[in-house]
C-alpha positions as CSV (number, residue, x, y, z in Angstrom):
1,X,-3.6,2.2,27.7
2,X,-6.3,5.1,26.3
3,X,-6.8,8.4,26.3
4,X,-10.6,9.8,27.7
5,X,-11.0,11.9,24.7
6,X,-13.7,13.9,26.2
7,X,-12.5,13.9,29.8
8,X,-9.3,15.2,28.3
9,X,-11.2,18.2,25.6
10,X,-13.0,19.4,29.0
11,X,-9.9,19.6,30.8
12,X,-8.3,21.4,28.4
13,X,-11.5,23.9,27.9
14,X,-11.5,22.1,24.2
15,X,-13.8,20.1,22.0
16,X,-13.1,16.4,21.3
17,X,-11.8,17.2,17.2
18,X,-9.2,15.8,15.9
19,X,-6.8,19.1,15.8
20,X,-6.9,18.8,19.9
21,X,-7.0,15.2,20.2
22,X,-3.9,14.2,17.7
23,X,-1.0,15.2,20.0
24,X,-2.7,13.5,23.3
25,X,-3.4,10.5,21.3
26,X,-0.1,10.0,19.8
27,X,1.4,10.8,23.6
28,X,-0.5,7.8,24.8
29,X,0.4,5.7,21.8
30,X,4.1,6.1,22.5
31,X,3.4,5.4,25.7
32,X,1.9,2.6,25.5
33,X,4.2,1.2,23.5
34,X,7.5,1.8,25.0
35,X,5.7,0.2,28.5
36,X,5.1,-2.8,26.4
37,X,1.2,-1.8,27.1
38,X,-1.9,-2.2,23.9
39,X,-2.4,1.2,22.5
40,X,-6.0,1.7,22.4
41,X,-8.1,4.1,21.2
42,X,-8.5,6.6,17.6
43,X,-8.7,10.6,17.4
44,X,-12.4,11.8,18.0
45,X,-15.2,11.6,20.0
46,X,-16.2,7.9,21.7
47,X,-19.8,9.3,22.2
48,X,-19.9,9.6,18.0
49,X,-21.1,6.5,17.7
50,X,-24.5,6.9,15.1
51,X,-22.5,7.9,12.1
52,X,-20.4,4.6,11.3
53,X,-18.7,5.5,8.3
54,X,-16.9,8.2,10.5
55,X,-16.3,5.9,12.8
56,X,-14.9,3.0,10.6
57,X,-12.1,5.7,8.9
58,X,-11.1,7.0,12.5
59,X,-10.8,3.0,13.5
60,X,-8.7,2.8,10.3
61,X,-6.2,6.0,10.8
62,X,-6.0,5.1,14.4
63,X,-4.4,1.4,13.0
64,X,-2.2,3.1,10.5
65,X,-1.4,5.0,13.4
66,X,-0.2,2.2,15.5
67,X,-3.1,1.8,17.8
68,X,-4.3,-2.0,18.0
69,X,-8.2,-1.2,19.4
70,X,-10.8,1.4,21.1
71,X,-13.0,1.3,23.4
72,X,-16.3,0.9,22.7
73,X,-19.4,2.6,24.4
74,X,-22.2,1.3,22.1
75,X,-22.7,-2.5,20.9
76,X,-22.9,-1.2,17.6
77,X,-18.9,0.0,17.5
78,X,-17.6,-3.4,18.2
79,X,-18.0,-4.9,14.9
80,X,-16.5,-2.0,13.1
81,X,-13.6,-1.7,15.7
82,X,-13.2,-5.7,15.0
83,X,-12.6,-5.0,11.3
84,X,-11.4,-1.9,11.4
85,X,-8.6,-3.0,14.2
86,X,-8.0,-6.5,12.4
87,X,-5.3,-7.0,9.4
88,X,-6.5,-7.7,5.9
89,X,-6.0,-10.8,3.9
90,X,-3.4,-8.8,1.5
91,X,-1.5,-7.8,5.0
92,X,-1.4,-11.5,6.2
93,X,0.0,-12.9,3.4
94,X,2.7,-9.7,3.1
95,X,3.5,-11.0,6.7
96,X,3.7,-14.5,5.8
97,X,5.8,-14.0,3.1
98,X,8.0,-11.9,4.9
99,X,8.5,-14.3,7.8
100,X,9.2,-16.8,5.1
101,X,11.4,-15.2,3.4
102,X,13.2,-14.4,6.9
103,X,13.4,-18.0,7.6
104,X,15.4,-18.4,4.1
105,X,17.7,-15.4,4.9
106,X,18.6,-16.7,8.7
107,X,19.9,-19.9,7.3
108,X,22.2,-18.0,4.9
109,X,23.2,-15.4,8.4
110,X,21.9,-12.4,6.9
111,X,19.7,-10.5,9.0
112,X,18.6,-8.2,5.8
113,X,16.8,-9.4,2.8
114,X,15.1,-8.0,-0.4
115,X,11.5,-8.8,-0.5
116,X,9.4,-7.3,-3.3
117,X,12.3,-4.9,-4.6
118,X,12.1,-3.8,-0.8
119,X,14.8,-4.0,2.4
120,X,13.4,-6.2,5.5
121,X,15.8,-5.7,8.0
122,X,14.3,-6.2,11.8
123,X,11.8,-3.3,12.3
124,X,9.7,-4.7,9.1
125,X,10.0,-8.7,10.4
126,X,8.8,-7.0,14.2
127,X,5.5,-5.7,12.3
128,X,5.1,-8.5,10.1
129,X,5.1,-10.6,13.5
130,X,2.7,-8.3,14.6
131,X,0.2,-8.9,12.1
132,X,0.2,-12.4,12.5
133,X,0.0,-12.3,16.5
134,X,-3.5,-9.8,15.7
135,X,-4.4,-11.7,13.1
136,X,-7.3,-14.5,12.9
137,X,-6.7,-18.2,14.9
138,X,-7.2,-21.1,13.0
């Protein structure tokens, strides 16, 4: 599920910036994810696509965000999305360890943990799952 960010600035009389495209994008974000749908997309323009360092840290928020990809509209974008919309090796390994470390904590029948002076409780495993389902295939 995405959000036309320049169909929806000129239906709104607007420019596609990211003061009017937040809101919209977040919408079809929580959208998306309560339909069990894959949240694509990042707050800007999709026809930006010549200046790729502003296009790489709107890939990036868009991830912290929750948003898994974008649409691309010029060969150029996909490798940026790719990186951009794929974990890390630090974020792997965090989700390694915590799934780990969940393993431990289920055969002792707690569903909480400590991990890193931090609590893991089910909403942290969910995302650590996550991040291994995106990440690479061996």
């Amino acid at each position: 599920m995405a959000l036309g960010p320049e169909d929806f600035s000129a239906a709104v009389g607007g420019s596609p910036e990211f003061d009017l495209l937040l809101a919209p994008n977040l919408s079809v974000l929580f959208a998306a994810r309560a339909a069990g749908l894959l949240p694509l997309g990042f707050v800007g323009s999709i026809g930006e696509f010549s200046d790729n360092d502003k296009l790489r840290e709107a890939a990036a928020h868009a991830r912290r965000l929750g948003f898994v990809g974008a649409l691309a509209v010029h060969p150029t974008q996909v490798a940026i999305f790719n990186e951009a919309f794929s974990p890390s090796n630090q974020e792997l390994e965090w989700a390694l360890r915590v799934l780990t470390a969940e393993n431990d904590a289920s055969a002792q029948g707690r569903g909480a943990f400590a991990l890193d002076g931090k609590m893991v409780d089910a909403p942290v495993i969910r995302r650590a799952r996550e991040i291994i389902a995106i990440g690479p295939k061996a």
